[in-house]
C-alpha positions, 0 to 999 in steps of 0.5 A, a space after each residue: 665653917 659648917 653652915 649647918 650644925 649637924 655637918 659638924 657631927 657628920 663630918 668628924 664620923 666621916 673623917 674618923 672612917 676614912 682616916 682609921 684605917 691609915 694607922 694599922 696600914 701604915 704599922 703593916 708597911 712599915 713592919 715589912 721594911 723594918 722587923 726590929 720596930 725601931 719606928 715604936 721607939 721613934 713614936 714613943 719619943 715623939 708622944 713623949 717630946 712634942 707635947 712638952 715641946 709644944 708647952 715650952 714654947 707656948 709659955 715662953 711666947 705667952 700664947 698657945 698660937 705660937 706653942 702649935 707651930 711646933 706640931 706644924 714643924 714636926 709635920 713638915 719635917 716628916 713629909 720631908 723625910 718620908 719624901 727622901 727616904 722613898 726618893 733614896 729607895 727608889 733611886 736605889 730601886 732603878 739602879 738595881 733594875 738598870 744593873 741587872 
């Protein structure tokens, strides 16, 4: 979709920049809700299982275009999670506040 082949470059190192940062951000948060780091074994898992899947499903419909819908799927599975952990915590949060 780059007119020009040198944006292609240029794009990917701005996106490695701007994007690098997300990972140990988001380790840090997630080691202050939770010190036992039960989210590396949930990482683990999901390295482990998502690629198989993903190859299961891509030979069984004999294309690679429907083995991807599986990475989409887990995508929009964790957006949907992530939005009622927060909404439960932040309910949870209000309760609190109002109570006190």
């Amino acid at each position: 979709a780059a007119p020009r082949p040198w944006l292609i470059p240029l794009a990917a190192g701005a996106a490695g920049i701007f994007i690098g940062p997300l990972y140990p951000l988001s380790l840090s948060y997630l080691l202050e809700l939770s010190p036992w780091g039960w989210f590396f074994a949930v990482g683990g898992m999901g390295a482990a299982l998502f690629p198989w899947l993903t190859g299961l499903v891509s030979e069984h419909f004999h294309s690679l275009r429907y083995g991807l819908i599986v990475p989409c799927v887990a995508g929009v599975a964790m957006a949907v999670l992530s939005w009622l952990i927060f909404r439960g915590r932040k309910t949870a949060e209000t309760a609190q506040t109002v109570s006190c």
